[in-house]
C-alpha positions in Angstrom: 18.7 16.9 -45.4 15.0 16.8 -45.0 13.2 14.7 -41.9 10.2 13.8 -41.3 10.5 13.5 -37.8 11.8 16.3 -35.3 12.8 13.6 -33.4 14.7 12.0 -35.7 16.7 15.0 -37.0 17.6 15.5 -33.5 19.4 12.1 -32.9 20.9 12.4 -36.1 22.3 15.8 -35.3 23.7 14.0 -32.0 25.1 11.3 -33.5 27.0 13.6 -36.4 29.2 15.2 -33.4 30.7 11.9 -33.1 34.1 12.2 -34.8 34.4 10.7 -38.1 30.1 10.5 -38.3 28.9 12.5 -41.1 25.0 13.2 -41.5 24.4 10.4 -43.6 26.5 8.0 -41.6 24.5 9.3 -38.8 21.4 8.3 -40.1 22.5 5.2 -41.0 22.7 4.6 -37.3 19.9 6.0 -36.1 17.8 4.2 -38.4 19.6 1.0 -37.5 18.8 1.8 -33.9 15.7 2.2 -34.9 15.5 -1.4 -36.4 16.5 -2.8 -33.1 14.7 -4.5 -30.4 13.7 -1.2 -27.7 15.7 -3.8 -24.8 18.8 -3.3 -26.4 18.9 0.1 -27.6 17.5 1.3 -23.9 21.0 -0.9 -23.2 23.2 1.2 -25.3 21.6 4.2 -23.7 22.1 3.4 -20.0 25.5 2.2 -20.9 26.5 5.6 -22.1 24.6 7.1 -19.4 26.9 5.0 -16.6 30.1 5.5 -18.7 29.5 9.5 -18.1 28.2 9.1 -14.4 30.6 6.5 -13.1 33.5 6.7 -15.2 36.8 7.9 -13.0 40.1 8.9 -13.4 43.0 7.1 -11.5 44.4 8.9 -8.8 47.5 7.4 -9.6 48.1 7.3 -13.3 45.1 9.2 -14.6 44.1 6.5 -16.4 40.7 5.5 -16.8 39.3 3.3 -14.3 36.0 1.8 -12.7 37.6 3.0 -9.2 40.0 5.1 -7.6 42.8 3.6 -8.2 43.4 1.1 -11.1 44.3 -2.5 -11.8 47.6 -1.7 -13.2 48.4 0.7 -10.4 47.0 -1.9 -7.6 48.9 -5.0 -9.4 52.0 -5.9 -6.9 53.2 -7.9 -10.0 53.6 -4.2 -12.0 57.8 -2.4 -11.6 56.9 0.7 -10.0 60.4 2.1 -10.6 59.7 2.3 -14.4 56.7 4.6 -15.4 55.8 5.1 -19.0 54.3 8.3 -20.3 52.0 8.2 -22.6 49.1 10.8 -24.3 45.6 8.9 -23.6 43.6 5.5 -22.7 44.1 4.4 -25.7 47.9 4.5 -25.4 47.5 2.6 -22.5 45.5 -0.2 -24.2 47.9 -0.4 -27.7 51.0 -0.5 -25.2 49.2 -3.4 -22.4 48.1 -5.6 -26.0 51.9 -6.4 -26.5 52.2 -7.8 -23.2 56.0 -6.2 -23.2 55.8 -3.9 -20.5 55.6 -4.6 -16.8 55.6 -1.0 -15.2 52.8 1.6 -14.6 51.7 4.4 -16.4 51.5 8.0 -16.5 48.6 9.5 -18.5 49.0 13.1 -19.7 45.8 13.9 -21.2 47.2 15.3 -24.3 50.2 17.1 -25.6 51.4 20.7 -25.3 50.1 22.0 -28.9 50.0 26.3 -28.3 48.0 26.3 -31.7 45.2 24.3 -29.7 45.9 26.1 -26.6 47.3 23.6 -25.0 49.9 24.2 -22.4 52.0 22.4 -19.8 49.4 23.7 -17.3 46.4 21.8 -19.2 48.2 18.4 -18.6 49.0 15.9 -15.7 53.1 16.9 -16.0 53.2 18.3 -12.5 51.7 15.0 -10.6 54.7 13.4 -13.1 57.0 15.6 -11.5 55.5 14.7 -7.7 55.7 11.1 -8.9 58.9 10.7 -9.3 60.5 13.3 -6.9 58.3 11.6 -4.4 58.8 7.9 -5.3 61.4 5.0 -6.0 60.9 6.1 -10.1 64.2 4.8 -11.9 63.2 5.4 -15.2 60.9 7.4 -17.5 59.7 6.2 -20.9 58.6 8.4 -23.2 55.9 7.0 -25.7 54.3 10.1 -27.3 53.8 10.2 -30.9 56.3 11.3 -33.5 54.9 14.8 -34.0 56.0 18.2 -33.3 53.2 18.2 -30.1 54.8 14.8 -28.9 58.5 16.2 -29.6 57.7 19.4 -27.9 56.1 17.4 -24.9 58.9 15.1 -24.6 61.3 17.7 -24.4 59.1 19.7 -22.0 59.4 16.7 -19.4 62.7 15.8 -20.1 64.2 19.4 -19.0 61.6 18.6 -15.8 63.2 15.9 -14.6 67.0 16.3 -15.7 67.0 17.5 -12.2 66.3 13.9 -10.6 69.0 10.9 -10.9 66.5 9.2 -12.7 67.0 7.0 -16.5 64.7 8.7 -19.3 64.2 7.2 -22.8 62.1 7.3 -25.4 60.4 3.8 -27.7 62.7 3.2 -30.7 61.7 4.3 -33.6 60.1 1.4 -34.9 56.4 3.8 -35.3 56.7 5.6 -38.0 57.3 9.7 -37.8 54.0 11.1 -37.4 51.8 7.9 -36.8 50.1 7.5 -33.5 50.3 4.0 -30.9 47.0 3.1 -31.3 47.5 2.2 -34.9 50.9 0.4 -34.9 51.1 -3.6 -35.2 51.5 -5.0 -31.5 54.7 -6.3 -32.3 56.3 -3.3 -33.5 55.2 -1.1 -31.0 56.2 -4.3 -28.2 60.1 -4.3 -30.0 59.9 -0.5 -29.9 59.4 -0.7 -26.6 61.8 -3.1 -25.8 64.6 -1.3 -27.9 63.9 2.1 -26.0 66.8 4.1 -26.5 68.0 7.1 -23.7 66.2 10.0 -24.8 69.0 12.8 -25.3 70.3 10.4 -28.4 66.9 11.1 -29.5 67.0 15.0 -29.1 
């Protein structure tokens, strides 16, 4: 792809790391940024800018948050004796959409995947542990994918805390094998929630 600006070629080259951009779509973009008035792309700019800067992790959950600790964690209205874990944000967002669930959350960060290099270590499991040795935790929900990496992270947790008199389950299997929260319809990932299941009938 030829440019006829150095300057251009660099933003496109920026905006192609984004997943799912190719170089065209990139273009696209920047040329469509371009187009705009300078106020509201300097906008998008300092918005990314803060997002980087400010953006914090909840000291609680791990979840993403403005401040230390986050709304769902501060809410006196949330069951703090029920803690569903889950990969990432966006879990958090797909699961909070069906208004179903009243506890907290426990953010991992990812899922044990050795072919990634991704190990126990690399996650949030111990502050899990620490959580609920440490706290009035009745139950665990497990809401990781249905892939080998959520399996095997599931599993990984589960043989953590078969230690503590604690309830673990797992969402029903209402999300298909292999397909990821953030995609499934609110109200089968709300019943699949609803209709968790204890997780050694899922092993």
């Amino acid at each position: 792809m030829n440019f006829s600006s150095k300057l251009l070629e660099n933003a496109v080259n920026e905006v192609s790391q984004l997943p799912g951009i190719g170089k065209r779509t990139a273009l696209r973009l920047v040329l469509h940024l371009l187009k705009q008035p300078t106020s509201q792309t300097h906008q998008l700019s300092k918005s990314l800018i803060n997002l980087v800067d400010e953006i914090k992790l909840c000291e609680k959950c791990h979840n993403i948050s403005d401040v230390a600790i986050c709304e769902i964690c501060v809410n006196p209205s949330r069951n703090s004796e029920i803690i569903c874990v889950v990969e990432d944000v966006r879990d958090v967002m797909a699961i909070e959409n069906t208004a179903q669930f009243k506890g907290l959350y426990h953010v991992l960060g990812g899922k044990i995947s050795p072919i990634e290099g991704v190990g126990p270590q690399n996650l949030t499991i111990e502050s899990l542990i620490d959580k609920v040795q440490n706290g009035n935790v009745k139950e665990v929900i497990f809401a990781l994918s249905s892939t080998i990496e959520g399996d095997t992270t599931n599993f990984y947790i589960f043989k953590q805390l078969e230690k503590f008199a604690i309830k673990t389950s797992t969402i029903a299997r209402g999300i298909a094998v292999g397909d990821e929260l953030e995609y499934a319809d609110e109200i089968t990932l709300g019943r699949s929630i609803v209709n968790r299941i204890p997780f050694e009938k899922s092993i």
